[in-house]
C-alpha positions in Angstrom: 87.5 85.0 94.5 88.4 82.1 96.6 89.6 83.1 100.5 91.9 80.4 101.7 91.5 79.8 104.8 94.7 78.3 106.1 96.9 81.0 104.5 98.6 83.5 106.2 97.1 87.2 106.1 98.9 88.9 103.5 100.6 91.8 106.0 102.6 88.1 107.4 103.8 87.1 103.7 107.2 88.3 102.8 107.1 90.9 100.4 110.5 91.0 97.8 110.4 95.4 97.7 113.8 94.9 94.9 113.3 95.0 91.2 113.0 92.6 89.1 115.0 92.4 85.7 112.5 92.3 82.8 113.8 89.7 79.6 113.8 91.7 76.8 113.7 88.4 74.5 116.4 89.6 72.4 115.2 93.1 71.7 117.8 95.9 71.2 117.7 98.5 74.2 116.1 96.8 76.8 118.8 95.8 78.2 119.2 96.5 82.0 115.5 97.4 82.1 114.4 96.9 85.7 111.2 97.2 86.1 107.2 95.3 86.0 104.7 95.6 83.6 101.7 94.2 83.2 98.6 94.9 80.6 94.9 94.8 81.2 92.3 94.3 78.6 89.0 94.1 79.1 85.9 93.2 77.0 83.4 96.5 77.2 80.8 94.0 76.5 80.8 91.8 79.0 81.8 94.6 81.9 78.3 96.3 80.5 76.4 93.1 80.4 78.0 92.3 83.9 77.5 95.6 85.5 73.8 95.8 84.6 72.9 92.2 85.7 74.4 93.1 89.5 72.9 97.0 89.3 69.1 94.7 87.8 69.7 92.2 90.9 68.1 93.2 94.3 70.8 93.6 97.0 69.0 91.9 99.7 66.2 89.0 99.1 64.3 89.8 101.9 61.9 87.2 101.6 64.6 84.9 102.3 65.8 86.7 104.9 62.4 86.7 106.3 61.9 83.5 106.4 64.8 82.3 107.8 64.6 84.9 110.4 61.7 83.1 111.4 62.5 79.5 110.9 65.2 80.3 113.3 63.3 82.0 116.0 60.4 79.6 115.8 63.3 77.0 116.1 62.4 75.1 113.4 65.0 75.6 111.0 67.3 72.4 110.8 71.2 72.2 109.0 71.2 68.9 107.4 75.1 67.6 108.5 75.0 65.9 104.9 75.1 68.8 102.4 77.2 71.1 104.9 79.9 68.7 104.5 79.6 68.1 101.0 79.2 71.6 100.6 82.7 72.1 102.8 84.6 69.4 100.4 83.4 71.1 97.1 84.4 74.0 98.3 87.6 73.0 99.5 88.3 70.8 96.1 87.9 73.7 94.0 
């Protein structure tokens, strides 16, 4: 999920509360029909496979954490300028 940063927060976006009229392409008895629907379907395959890579993953890499904990309190750790922006721009383009 990609957080735009330049967009309003949603409580300031305008919300349309009246229904919507649903085509009925055509079909016999839908007419006047006045409200949304949308259908999910989901692949129990991949939700499983999904599920148990992210409950198999460890929620915290300390060791990482660690050693940047360290790197900044030694005052050694350095932000290369370079791959932040690039970094910003890819994330921007995509």
């Amino acid at each position: 999920m990609k957080i735009e940063a330049n967009s309003p927060p949603a409580i300031q976006l305008p919300v349309d509360r009246g229904a919507k009229q649903v085509s009925n392409n055509g079909l016999a008895g839908t007419e006047g029909a006045t409200e949304d629907r949308t259908t999910f379907h989901t692949d129990s395959t991949s939700v499983q496979a999904l599920t148990s890579q992210a409950m198999n993953s460890p929620e915290v890499r300390q060791d990482k954490v660690d050693s940047l904990r360290q790197a900044v309190s030694s005052g050694t750790y350095q932000v290369d300028a370079t791959k932040t922006a690039e970094a910003m721009i890819e994330s921007d383009a995509v």
